[in-house]
C-alpha positions in Angstrom: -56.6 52.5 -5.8 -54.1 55.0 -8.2 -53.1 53.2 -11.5 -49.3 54.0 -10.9 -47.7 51.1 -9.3 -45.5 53.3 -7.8 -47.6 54.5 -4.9 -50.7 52.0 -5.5 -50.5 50.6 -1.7 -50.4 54.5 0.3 -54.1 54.5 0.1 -55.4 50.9 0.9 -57.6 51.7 3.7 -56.2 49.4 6.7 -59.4 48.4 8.9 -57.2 47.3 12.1 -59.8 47.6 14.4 -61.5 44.7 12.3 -58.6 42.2 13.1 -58.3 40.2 16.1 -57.1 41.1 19.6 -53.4 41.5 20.0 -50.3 43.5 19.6 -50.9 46.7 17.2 -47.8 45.8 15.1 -49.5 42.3 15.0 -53.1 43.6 13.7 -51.4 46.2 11.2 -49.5 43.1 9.9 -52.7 40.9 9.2 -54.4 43.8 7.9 -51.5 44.4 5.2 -51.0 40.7 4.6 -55.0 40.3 3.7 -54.7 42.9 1.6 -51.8 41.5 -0.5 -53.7 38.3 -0.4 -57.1 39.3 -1.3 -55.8 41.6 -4.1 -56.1 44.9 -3.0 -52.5 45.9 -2.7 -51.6 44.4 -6.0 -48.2 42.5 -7.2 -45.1 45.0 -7.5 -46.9 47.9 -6.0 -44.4 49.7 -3.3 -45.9 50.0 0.0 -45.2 53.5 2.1 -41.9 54.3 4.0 -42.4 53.1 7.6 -42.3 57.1 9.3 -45.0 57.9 6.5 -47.5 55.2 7.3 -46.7 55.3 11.2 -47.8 59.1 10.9 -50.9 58.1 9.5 -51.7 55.8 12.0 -50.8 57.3 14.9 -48.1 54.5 16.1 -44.5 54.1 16.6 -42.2 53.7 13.3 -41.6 50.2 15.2 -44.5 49.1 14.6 -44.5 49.6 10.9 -40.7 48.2 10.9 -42.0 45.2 12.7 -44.9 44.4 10.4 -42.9 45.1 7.3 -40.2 42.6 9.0 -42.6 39.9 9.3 -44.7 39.9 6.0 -40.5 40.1 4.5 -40.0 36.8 6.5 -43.5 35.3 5.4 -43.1 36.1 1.8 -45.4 38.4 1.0 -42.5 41.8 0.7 -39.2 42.2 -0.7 -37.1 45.0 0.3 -34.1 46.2 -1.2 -31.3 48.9 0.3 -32.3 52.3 -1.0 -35.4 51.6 -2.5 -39.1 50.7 -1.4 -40.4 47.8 0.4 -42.6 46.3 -2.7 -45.3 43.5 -2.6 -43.6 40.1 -4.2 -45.1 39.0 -7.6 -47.2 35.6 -7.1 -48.7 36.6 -3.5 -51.8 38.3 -4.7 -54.7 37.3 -5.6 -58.0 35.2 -3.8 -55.9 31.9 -5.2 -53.3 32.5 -2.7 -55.2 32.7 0.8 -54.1 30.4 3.4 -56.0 28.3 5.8 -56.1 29.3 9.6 -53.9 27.1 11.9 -54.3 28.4 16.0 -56.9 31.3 14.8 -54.8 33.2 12.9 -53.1 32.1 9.6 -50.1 29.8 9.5 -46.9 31.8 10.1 -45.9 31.5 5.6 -48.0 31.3 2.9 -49.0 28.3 1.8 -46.1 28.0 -1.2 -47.4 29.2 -5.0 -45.4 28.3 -8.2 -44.9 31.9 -9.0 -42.1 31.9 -5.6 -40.5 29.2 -6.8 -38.5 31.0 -9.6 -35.0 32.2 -8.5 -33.8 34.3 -6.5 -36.5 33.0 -4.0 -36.4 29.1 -4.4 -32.2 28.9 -4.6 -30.6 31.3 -2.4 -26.5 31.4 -2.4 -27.0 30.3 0.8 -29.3 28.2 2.1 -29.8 27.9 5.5 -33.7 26.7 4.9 -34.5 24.0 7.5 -36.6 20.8 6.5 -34.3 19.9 3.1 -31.7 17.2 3.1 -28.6 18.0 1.0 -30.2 17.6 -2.9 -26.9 17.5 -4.5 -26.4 14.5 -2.7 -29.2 12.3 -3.8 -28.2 9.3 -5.2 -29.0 9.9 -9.4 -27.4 6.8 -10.7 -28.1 4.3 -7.8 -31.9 5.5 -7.9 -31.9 5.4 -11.9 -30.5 1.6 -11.6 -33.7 1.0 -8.7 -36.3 2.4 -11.6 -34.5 0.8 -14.0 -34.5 -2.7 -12.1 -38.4 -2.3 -10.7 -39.3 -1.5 -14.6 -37.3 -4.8 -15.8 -38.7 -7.1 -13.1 -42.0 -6.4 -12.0 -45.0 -8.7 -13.5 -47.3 -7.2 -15.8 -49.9 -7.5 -12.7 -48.3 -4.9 -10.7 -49.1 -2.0 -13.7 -52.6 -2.4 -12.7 -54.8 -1.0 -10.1 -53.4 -2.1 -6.4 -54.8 -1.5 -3.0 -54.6 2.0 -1.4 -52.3 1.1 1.1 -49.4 0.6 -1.2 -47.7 -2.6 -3.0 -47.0 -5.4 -0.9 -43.3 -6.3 -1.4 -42.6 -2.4 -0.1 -44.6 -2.6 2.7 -42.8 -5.8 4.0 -39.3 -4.6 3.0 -40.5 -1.2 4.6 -41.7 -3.0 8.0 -38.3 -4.9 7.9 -36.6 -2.3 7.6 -38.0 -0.2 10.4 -37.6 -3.0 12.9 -34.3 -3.2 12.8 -32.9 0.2 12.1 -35.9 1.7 14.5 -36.6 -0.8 16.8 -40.5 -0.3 15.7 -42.7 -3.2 16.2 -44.4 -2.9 13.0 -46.7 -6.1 10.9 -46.7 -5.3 7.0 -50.5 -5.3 6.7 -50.8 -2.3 9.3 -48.4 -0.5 7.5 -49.5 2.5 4.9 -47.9 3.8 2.3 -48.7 7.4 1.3 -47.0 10.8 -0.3 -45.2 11.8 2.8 -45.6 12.4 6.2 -48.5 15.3 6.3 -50.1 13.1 3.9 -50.0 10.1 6.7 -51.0 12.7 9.7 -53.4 13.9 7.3 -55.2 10.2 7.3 -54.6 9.4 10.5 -56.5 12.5 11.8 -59.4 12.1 9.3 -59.3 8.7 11.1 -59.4 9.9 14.5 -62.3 12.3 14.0 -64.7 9.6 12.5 -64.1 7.6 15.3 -65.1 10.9 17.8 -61.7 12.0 18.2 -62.3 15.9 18.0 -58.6 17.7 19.8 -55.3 16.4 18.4 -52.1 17.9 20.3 -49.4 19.1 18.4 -46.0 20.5 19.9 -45.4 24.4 20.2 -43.6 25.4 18.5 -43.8 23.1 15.9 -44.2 22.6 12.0 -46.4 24.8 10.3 -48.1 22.1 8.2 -48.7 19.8 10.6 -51.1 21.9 12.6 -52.9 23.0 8.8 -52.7 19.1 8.6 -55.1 18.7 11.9 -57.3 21.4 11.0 -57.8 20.5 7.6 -58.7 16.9 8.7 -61.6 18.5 10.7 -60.3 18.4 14.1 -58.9 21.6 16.5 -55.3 22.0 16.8 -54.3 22.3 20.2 -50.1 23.3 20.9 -48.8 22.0 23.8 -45.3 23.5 25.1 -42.0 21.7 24.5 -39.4 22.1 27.1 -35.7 21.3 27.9 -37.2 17.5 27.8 -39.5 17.3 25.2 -43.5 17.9 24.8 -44.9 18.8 28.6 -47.3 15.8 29.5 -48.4 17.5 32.7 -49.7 20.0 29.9 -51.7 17.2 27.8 -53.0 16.0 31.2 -54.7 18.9 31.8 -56.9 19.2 29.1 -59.0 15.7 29.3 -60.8 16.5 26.0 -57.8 15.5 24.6 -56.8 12.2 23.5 -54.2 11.9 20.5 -51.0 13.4 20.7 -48.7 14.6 17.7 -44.9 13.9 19.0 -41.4 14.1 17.2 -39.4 12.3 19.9 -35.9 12.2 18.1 -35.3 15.4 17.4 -38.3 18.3 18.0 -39.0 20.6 15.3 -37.6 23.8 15.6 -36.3 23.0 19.5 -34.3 20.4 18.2 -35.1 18.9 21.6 -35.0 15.0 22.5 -37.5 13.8 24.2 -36.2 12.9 27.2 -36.3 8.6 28.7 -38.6 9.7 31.5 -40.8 12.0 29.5 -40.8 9.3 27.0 -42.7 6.6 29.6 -44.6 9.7 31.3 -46.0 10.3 27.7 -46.9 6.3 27.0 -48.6 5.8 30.3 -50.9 9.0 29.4 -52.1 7.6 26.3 -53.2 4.4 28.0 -54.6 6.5 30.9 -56.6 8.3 28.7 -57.5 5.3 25.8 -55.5 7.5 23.3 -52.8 7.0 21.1 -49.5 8.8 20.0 -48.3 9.9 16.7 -44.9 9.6 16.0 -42.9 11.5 13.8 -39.6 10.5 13.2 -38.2 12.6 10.4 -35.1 13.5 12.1 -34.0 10.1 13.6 -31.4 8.9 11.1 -29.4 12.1 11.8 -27.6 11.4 15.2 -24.3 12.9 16.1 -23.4 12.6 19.5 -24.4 8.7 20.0 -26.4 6.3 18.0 -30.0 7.0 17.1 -33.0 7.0 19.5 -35.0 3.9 19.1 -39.1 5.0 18.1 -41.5 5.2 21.1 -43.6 3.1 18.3 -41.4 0.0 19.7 -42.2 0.5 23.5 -46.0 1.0 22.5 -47.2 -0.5 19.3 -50.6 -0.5 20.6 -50.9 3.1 21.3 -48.5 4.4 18.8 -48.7 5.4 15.2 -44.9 5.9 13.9 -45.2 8.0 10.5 -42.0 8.9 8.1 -40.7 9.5 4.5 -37.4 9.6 2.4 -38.3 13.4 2.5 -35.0 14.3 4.8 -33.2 11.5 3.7 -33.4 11.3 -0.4 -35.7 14.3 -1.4 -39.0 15.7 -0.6 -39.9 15.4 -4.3 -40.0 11.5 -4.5 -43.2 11.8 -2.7 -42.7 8.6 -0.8 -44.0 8.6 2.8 -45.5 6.1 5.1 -47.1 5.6 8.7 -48.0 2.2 10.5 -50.8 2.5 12.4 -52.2 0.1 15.4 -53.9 -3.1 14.6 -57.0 -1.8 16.2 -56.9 1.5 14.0 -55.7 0.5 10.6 -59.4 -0.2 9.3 -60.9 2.9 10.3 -58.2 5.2 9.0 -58.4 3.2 5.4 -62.3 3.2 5.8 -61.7 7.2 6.8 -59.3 7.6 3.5 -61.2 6.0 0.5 -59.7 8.5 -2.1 -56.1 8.2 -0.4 -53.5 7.3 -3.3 -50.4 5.6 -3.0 -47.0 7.4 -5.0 -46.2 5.4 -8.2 -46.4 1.7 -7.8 -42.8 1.9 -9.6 -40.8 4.6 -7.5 -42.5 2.0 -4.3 -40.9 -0.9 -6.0 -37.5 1.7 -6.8 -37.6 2.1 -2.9 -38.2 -1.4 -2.4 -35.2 -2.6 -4.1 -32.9 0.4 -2.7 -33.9 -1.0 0.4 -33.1 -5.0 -0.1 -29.8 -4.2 -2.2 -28.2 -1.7 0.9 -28.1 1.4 -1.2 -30.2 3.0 1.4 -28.4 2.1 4.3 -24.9 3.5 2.5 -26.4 6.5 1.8 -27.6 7.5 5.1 -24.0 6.4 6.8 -22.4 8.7 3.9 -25.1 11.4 4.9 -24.5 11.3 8.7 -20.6 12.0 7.8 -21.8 14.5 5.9 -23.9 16.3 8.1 -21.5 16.1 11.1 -18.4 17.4 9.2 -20.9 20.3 7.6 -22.5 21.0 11.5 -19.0 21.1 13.0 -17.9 23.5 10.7 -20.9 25.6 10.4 -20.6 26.1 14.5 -17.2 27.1 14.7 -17.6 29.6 12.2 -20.6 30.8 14.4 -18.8 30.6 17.4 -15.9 33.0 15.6 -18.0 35.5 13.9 -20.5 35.4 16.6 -19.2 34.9 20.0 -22.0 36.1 21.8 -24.6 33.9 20.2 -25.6 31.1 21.7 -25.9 27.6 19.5 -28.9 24.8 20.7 -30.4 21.7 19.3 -27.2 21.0 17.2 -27.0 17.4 18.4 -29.0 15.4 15.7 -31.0 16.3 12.8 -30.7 18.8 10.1 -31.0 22.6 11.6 -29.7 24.0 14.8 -31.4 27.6 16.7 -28.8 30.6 16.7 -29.7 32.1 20.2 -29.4 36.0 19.4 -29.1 39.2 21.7 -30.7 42.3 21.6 -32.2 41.6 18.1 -35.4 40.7 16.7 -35.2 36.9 14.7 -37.5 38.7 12.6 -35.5 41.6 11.6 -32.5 39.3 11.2 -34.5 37.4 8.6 -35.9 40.2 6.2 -32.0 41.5 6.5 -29.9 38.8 5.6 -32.6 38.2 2.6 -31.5 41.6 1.2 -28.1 39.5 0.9 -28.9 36.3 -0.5 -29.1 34.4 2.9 -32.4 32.5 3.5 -33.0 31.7 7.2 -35.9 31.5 9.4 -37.0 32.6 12.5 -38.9 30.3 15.2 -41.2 32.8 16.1 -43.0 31.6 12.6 -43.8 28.3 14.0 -44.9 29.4 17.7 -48.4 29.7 18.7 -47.9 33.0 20.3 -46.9 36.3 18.8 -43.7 37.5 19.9 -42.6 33.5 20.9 -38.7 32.6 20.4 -38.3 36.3 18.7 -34.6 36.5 19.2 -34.0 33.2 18.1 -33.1 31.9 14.1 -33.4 28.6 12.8 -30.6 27.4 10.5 -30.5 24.7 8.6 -27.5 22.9 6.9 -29.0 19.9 5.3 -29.2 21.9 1.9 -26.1 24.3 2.5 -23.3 23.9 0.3 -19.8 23.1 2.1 -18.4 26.2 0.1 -21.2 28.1 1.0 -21.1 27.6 5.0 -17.9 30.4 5.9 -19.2 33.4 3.6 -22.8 32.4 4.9 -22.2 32.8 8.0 -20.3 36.3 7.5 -23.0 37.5 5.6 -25.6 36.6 8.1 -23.3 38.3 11.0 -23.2 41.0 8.8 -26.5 41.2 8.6 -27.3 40.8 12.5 -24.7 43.6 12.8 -26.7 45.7 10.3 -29.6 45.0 11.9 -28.9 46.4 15.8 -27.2 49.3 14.3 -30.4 50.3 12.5 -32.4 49.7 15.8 -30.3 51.8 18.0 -30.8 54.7 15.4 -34.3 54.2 14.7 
């Protein structure tokens, strides 16, 4: 490798014949990315223009484009107008590999503190999906919950309580549930844990001690939850999501399989409800094959169009684990998750999990008392109006600056998909990053190369009212840029 930075990546030898079957652009962008990652392409070094390295390898400048594109997307590149395309600092480095998901690496890079410094971790405008609106979480009303769980709580609960969290949140918690989900949940076969990959995490180390060895998870779907699965031991197996939800037809023919991951309020990135029949086809599977379902319901407080979707939990306690967290709803960094498991499970997936830590007995009893006292409940209503007003405003401007884009999923949750024409999602992506715009694409979190590739994900949750007009411009902008540059390359 030549000491000058400047050029340090034009002779990293490429093996592409070593990487797995599939599309060249696909194998030249695994070969680059385990380079970055295992150090030979090193931090900051520029990487050659996309005719040069095409012309070494014998392929299309597409192909280069459309690796470069992706590994922009993942994290691993930054390119800037009218200079190189450079590896990102914090990428490199045997620290930073990432753990295989469907055979092939999950779509991002599993997050480092070195991306986390700006610009990368606050865009201007943020249309990241997965984060709840963080300038709206409630500072003073939580402060008065720690304050109030500090000032009450017995000396006894500063001590060392049982893994599966304090008692007084777990009722209040199941309480809760059943009346704002319609769950059917008992307090002592309720867990709680550090979010809700934590919970699937458990769960699946319980399902594999008790012979479980396939867990089903939607396609696409979250990135994590499939590392979740595999990292509990067990093979992932995606199962396509259509029009009305996860196919069961799909699950039914694969009889190795006998636990189901499903997020029936509002699918991740399809933003698909599972439809009412699907719902009972998908219940009477797990009892005809002694399984059981996993619920996530990360979504459900955010409804727009009618009131929320009770949890499938409710219709089939016995064959339904319903798993959530104030991650969407407060922040991700509380940490506070939780999952309620059936009676018949709940011992094996503590006996499965005898290292599994509850969050802080006093941010439990902090949730606990934002729970009794209402606070919770206000601050979702004020959230929904939120939401709604941001949504409605965030697809008209779409619907003025890109008329021939089509908008889905926008009826509940946090994100909607941005149907595009005659331009890679990809492309789009690495674009509009150039410009301060942070969107994602939902080929990322497909199984399949080349799955949803003209279609972006954009979340609101975290986009600033202000932010939502120019946002949008800038991203049509970037589109614009973006098909220009393909019809003249």
């Amino acid at each position: 490798m030549p000491k000058n930075q400047t050029n340090a990546a034009w002779d990293t030898l490429l093996d592409l014949d070593a990487q797995p079957a599939g599309p060249l652009h696909d194998r030249l962008r695994r070969a680059l990315r385990s380079a970055i990652v295992g150090g030979r392409i090193a931090a900051g070094s520029a990487l050659p223009p996309s005719r040069t390295l095409a012309a070494d390898l014998g392929c299309s400048r597409w192909v280069v484009t459309e690796a470069y594109a992706q590994l922009a997307a993942e994290g691993y590149l930054e390119a800037r107008t009218g200079s190189a395309t450079r590896v990102r600092p914090g990428v490199t480095g045997p620290a930073t590999g990432t753990r295989p998901g469907f055979g092939d690496p999950p779509a991002r890079p599993v997050p480092q503190p070195a991306r986390l410094g700006p610009p990368f971790a606050h865009p201007r405008f943020d249309f990241t999906p997965g984060l709840p609106d963080l300038r709206a979480f409630p500072r003073k009303r939580w402060a008065d919950a720690v304050r109030e769980a500090g000032r009450q709580s017995p000396f006894t609960d500063l001590g060392y309580l049982e893994h599966a969290g304090h008692p007084h949140l777990r009722e209040t918690l199941a309480g809760y549930l059943t009346r704002s989900r319609g769950a059917a949940i008992a307090a002592e076969d309720l867990t709680i844990c550090a979010g809700t990959t934590d919970g699937l995490a458990r769960i699946a180390r319980g399902l594999r001690e008790h012979g479980h060895t396939h867990l089903a998870v939607e396609d696409p779907g979250w990135t994590w939850t499939r590392e979740a699965v595999v990292d509990a031991g067990l093979v992932a197996v995606p199962i396509g999501v259509d029009g009305d939800g996860l196919r069961v037809d799909l699950l039914r023919d694969q009889p190795w399989i006998r636990a189901a991951i499903v997020a029936p309020a509002h699918q991740f990135p399809t933003g698909t409800v599972l439809a009412p029949a699907r719902r009972a086809e998908l219940i009477r599977w797990a009892h005809d094959v002694d399984g059981i379902l996993l619920e996530e319901d990360k979504d459900a407080d955010y409804r727009y169009d009618r009131r929320p979707v009770a949890a499938i939990q409710g219709m089939a306690p016995s064959r339904t684990a319903l798993l959530g967290s104030v991650s969407k709803t407060l922040s991700p960094a509380l940490r506070i998750g939780w999952f309620a498991t059936p009676p018949r499970w709940t011992s094996d997936v503590a006996v499965a999990n005898p290292l599994g830590l509850p969050p802080s007995v006093l941010d439990q009893l902090a949730f606990a008392w934002f729970l009794d006292d209402g606070g919770y409940d206000r601050h979702l209503r004020a959230c929904r109006r939120r939401y709604r007003a941001r949504r409605d405003v965030l697809v008209g401007e779409l619907a003025c600056r890109l008329p021939g884009a089509r908008v889905s999923g926008a009826a509940a949750g946090l994100h909607l998909l941005l149907h595009l024409d005659g331009v890679r999602a990809t492309e789009v992506v690495a674009a509009a990053a150039r410009d301060g715009v942070s969107v994602d694409a939902v080929g990322n979190y497909a199984s399949e190369a080349g799955a949803g590739d003209s279609t972006l994900i954009l979340g609101y949750g975290n986009l600033a009212d202000s932010a939502v007009a120019e946002g949008v411009s800038r991203l049509a902008d970037a589109i614009d840029r973006t098909k220009m540059w393909n019809v003249r390359g």
